[in-house]
C-alpha positions in Angstrom: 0.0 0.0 0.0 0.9 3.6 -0.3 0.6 6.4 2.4 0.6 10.0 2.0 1.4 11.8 5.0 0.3 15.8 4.7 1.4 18.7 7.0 1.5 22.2 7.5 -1.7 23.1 7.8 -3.2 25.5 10.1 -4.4 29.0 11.3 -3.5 32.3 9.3 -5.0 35.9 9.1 -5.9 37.1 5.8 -3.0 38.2 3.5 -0.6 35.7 5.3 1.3 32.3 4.1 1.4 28.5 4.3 3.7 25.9 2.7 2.0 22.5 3.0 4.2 19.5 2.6 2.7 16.0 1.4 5.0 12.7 1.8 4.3 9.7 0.1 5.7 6.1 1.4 5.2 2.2 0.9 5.0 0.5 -2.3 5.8 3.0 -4.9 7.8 1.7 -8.4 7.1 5.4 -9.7 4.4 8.5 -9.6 2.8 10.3 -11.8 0.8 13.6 -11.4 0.9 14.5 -7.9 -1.5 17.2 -6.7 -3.1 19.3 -4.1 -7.5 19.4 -4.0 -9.5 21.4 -1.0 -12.8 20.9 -0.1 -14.7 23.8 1.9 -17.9 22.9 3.9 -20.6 22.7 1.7 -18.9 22.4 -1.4 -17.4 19.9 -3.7 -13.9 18.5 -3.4 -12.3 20.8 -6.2 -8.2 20.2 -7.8 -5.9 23.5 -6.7 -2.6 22.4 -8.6 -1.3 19.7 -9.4 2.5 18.4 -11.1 3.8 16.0 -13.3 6.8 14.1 -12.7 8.5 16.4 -15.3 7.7 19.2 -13.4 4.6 20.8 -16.1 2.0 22.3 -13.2 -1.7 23.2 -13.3 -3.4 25.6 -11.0 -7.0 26.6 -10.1 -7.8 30.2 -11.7 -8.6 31.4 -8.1 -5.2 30.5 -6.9 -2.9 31.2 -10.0 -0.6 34.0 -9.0 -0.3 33.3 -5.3 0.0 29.2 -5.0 3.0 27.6 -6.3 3.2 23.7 -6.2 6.3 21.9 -6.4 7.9 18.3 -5.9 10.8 16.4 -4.7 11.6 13.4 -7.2 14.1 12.0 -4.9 11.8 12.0 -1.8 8.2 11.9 -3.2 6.8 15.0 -1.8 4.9 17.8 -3.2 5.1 21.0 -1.4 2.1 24.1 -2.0 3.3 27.3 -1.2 0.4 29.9 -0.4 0.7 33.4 -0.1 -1.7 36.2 0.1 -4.1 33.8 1.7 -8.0 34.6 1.5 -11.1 34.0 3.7 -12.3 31.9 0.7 -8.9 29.9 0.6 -10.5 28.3 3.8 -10.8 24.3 3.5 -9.5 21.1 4.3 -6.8 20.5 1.9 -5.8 17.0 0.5 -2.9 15.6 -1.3 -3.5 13.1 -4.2 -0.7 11.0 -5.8 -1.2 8.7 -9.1 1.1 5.8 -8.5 2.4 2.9 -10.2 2.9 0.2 -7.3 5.0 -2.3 -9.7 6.6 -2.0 -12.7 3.9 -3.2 -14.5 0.4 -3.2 -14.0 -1.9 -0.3 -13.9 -1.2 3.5 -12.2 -3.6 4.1 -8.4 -4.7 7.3 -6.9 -3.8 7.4 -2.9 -4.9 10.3 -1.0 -3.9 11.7 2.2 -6.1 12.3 5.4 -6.4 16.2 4.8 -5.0 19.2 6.3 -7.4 21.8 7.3 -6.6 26.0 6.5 -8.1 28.2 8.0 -8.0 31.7 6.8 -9.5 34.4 9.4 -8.6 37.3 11.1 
């Protein structure tokens, strides 16, 4: 099986910054995409960014410009940078991986247990 392990997470006034970090661990021959989503109360799990292995990133339109994701190859973690946090930034946030557990065989998403932001003043 594979684990991802998420941290970082927490309380910040508006205007202020977070990195969250995401490891993953167990059975993993290689991965994909990796990714951050958030989910706010009420709402639909939605993706924020996500990377490739080679390093080609996606981002929400409401985060583009102050949300950078980025990942260690070497120790299969993706990091999400947030600056100039916003009430509406508020949710639990949850690292995705796409792995391939052998060297053959299909590719599985994992997810992580969330990390909740909190944006308030």
């Amino acid at each position: 099986q594979v684990q991802l392990v998420e941290s970082g997470g927490g309380l910040v006034q508006p205007g202020g910054s977070l990195r969250l970090s995401c490891a993953a661990s167990g059975s993993i021959f290689s991965i994909n995409a990796m990714g951050w989503y958030r989910q706010a109360p009420g709402k639909q799990r939605e993706l924020v960014a996500a990377i490739t292995s080679g390093g080609n990133t996606n981002y929400a339109n409401s985060v583009k410009g102050r949300f950078t994701i980025s990942r260690d190859n070497a120790k299969n973690t993706v990091y999400l940078q947030m600056n100039s946090l916003k009430p509406e930034d508020t949710a639990v946030y949850y690292c995705n991986a796409n792995v391939r557990t052998g060297i053959v065989g299909p590719r599985y998403d994992f997810w992580g247990q969330g990390t909740h932001v909190a944006v308030s003043s």
